[in-house]
Backbone as JSON Lines, residues from 0, in Angstrom:
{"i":0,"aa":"X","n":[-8.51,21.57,-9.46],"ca":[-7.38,20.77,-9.9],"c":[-6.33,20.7,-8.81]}
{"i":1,"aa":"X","n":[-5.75,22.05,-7.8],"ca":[-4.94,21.98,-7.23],"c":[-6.06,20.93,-5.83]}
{"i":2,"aa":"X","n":[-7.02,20.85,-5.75],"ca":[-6.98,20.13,-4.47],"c":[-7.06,18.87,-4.59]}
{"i":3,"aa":"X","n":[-7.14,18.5,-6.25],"ca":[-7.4,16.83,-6.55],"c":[-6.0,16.33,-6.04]}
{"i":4,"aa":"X","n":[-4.85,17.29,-6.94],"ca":[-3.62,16.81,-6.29],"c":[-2.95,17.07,-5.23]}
{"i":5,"aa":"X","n":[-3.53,17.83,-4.3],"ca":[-3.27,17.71,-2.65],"c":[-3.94,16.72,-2.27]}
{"i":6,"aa":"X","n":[-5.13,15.85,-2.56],"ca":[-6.01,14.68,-1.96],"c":[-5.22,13.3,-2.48]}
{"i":7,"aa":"X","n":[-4.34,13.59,-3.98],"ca":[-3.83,12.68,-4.09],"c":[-2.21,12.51,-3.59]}
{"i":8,"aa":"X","n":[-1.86,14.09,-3.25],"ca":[-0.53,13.57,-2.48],"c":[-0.76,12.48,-0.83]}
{"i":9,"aa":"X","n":[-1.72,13.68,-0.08],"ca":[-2.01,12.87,1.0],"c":[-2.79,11.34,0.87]}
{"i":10,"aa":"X","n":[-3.19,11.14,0.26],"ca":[-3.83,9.48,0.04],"c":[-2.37,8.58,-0.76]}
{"i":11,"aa":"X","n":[-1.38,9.26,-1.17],"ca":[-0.24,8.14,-1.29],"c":[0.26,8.51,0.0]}
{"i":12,"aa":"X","n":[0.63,9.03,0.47],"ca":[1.7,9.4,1.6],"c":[0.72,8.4,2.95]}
{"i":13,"aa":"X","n":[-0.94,8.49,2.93],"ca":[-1.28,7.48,4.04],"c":[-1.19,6.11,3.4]}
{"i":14,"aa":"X","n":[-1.26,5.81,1.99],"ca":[-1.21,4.37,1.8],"c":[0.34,3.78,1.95]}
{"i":15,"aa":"X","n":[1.23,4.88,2.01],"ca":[2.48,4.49,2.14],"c":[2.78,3.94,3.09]}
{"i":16,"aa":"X","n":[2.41,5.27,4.14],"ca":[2.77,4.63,5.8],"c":[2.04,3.87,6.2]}
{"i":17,"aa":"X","n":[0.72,3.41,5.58],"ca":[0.29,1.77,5.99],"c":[0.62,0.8,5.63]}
{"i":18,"aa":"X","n":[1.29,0.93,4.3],"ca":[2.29,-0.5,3.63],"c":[3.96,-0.73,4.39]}
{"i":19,"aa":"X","n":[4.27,0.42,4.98],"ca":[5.51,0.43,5.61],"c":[5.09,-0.32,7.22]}
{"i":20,"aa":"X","n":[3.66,0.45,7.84],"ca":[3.65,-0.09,8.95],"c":[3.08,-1.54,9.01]}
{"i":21,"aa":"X","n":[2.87,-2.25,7.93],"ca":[2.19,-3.49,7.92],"c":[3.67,-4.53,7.38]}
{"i":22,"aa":"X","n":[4.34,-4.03,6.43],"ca":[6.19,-4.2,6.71],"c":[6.6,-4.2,7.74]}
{"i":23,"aa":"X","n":[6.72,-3.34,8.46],"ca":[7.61,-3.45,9.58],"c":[7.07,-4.77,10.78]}
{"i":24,"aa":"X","n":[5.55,-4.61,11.19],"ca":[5.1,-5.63,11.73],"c":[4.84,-6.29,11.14]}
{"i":25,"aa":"X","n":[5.08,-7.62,9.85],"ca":[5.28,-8.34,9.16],"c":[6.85,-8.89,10.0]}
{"i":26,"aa":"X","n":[8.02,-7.8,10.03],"ca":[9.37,-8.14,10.31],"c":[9.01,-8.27,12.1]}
{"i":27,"aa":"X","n":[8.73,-7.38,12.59],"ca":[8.79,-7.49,14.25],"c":[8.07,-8.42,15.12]}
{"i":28,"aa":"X","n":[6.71,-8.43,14.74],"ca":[5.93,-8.82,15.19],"c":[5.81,-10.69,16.01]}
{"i":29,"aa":"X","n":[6.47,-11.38,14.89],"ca":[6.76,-12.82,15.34],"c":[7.84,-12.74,16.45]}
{"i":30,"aa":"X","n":[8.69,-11.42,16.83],"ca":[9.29,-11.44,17.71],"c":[8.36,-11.19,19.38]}
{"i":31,"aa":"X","n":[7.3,-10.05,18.92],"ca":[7.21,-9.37,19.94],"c":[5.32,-9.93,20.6]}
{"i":32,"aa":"X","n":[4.91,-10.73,19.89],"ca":[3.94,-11.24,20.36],"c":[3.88,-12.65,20.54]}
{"i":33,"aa":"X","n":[3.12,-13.68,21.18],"ca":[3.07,-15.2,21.21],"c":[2.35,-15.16,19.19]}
{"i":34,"aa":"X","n":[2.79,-16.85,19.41],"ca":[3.21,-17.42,17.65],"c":[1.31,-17.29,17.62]}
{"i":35,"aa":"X","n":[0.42,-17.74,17.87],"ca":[-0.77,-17.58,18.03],"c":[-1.17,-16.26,17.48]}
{"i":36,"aa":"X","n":[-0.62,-15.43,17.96],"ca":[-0.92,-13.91,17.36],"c":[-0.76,-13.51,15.78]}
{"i":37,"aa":"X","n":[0.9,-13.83,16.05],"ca":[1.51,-13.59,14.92],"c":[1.51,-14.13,13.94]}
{"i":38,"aa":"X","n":[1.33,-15.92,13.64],"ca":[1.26,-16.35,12.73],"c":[-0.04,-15.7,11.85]}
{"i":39,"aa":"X","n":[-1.01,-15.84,12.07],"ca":[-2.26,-15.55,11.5],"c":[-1.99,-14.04,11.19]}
{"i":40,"aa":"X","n":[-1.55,-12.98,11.71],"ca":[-1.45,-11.88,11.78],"c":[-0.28,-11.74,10.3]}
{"i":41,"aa":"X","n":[0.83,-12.47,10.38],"ca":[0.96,-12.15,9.67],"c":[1.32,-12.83,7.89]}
{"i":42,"aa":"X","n":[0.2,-13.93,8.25],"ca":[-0.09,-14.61,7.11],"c":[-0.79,-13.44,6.61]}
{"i":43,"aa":"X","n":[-1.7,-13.35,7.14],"ca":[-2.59,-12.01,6.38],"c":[-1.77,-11.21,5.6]}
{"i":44,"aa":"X","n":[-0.94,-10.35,6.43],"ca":[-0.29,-9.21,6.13],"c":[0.77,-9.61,4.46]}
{"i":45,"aa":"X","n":[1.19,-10.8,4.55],"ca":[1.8,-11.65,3.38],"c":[1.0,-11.6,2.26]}
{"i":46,"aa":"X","n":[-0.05,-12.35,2.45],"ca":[-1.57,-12.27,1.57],"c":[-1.52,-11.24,0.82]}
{"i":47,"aa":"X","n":[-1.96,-10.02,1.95],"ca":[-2.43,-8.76,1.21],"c":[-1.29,-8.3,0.16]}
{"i":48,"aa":"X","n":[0.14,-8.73,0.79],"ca":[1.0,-7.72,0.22],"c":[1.86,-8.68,-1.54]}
{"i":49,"aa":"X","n":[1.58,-9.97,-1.51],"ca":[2.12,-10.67,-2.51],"c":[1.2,-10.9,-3.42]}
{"i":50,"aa":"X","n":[-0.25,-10.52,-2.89],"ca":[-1.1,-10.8,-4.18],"c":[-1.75,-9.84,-4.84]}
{"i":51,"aa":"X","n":[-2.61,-10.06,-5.88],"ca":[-3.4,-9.31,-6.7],"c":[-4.4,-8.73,-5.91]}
{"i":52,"aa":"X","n":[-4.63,-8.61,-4.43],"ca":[-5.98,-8.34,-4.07],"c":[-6.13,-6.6,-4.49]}
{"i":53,"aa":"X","n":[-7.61,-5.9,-4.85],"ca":[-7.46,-4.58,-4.89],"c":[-7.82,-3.95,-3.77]}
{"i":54,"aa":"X","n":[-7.03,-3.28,-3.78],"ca":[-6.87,-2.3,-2.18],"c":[-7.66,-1.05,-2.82]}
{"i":55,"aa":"X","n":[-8.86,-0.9,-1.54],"ca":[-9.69,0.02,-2.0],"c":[-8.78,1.52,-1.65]}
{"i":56,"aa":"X","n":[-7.77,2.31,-1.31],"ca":[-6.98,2.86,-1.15],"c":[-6.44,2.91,-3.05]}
{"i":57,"aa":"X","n":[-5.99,1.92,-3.82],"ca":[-5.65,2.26,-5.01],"c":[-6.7,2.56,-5.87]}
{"i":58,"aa":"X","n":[-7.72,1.7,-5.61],"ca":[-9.13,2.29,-6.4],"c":[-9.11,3.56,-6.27]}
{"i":59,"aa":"X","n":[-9.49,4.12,-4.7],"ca":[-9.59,5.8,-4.98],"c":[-8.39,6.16,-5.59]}
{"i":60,"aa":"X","n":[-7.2,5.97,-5.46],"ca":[-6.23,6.73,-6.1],"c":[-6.25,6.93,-7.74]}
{"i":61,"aa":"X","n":[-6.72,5.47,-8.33],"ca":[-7.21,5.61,-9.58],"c":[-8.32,6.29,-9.49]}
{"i":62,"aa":"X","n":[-8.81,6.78,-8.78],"ca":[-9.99,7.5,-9.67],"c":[-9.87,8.95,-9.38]}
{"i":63,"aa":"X","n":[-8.92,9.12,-8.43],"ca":[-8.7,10.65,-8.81],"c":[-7.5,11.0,-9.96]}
{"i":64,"aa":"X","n":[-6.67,10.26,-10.28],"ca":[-5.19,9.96,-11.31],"c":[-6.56,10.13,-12.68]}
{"i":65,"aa":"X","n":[-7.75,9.43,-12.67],"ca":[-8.62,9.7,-13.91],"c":[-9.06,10.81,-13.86]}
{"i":66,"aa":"X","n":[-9.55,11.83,-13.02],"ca":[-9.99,13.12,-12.95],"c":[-8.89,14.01,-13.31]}
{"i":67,"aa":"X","n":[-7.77,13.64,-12.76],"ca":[-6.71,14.62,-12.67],"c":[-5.87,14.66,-14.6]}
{"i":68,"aa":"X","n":[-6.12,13.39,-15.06],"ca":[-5.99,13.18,-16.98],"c":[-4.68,12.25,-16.42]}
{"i":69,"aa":"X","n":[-4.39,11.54,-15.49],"ca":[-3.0,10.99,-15.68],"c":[-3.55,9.52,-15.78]}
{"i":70,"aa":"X","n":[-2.32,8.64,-16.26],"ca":[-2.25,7.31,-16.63],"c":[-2.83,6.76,-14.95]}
{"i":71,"aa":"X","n":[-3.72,5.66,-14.87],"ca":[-4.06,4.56,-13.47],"c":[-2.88,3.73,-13.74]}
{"i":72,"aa":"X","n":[-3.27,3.49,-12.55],"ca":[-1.68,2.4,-11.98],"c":[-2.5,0.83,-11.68]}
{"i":73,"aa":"X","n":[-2.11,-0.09,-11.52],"ca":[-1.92,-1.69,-11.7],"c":[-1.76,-2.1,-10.16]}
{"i":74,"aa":"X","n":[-1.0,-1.91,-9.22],"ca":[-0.42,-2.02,-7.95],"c":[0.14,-0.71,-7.49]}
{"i":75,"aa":"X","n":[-0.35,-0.5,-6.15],"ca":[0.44,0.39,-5.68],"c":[2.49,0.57,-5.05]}
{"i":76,"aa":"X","n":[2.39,-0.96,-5.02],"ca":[3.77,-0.92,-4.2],"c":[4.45,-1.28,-5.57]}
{"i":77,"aa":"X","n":[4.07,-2.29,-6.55],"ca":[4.43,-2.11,-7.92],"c":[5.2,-0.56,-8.29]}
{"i":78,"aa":"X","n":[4.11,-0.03,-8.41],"ca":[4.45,1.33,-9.11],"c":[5.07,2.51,-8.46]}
{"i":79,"aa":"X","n":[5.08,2.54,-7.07],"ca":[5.79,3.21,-6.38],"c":[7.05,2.74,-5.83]}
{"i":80,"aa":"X","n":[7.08,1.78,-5.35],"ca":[8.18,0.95,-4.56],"c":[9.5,0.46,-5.57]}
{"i":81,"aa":"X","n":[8.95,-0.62,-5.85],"ca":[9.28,-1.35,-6.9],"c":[9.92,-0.64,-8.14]}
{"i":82,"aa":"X","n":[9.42,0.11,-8.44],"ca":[9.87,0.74,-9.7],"c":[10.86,1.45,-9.59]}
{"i":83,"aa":"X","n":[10.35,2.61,-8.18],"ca":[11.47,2.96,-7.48],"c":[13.13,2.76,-7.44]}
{"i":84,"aa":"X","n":[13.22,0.96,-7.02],"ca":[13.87,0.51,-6.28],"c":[14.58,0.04,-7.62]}
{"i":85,"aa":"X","n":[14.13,-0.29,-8.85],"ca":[14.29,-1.1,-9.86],"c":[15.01,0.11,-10.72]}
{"i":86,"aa":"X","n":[15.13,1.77,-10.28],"ca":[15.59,2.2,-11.18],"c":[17.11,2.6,-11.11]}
């Protein structure tokens, strides 16, 4: 039990700092590369982050949140961020 929730602290804490570092170059990036790069680069990054797609990163997280007896989550930046920010 204690290592499900050490696997699930570290698997939010890396999906974090990949949603922050895909934020930040979302914001920098049209500065710091030609538009060629960046546009496409960060249409993507828009994509991933405004839509429903499932991020295999929340899958595993739901499926250890099911081992561990706690409620699965819907979105990750939803439920962490967002909710966060909303309280």
């Amino acid at each position: 039990m204690k290592v499900l929730k050490i696997c699930w602290a570290i698997l939010v804490a890396v999906h974090m700092s990949i949603i922050i570092g895909n934020a930040l170059a979302f914001l920098f990036l049209p500065f710091l590369a030609p538009w060629y790069i960046a546009l496409p680069c960060c249409t993507m990054i828009g994509r991933v982050l405004c839509t429903t797609v499932k991020c295999p990163l929340t899958v595993l997280e739901n499926h250890i949140r099911k081992k561990l007896g706690w409620p699965q989550i819907d979105r990750f930046v939803e439920h962490y961020i967002i909710k966060w920010i909303s309280r």
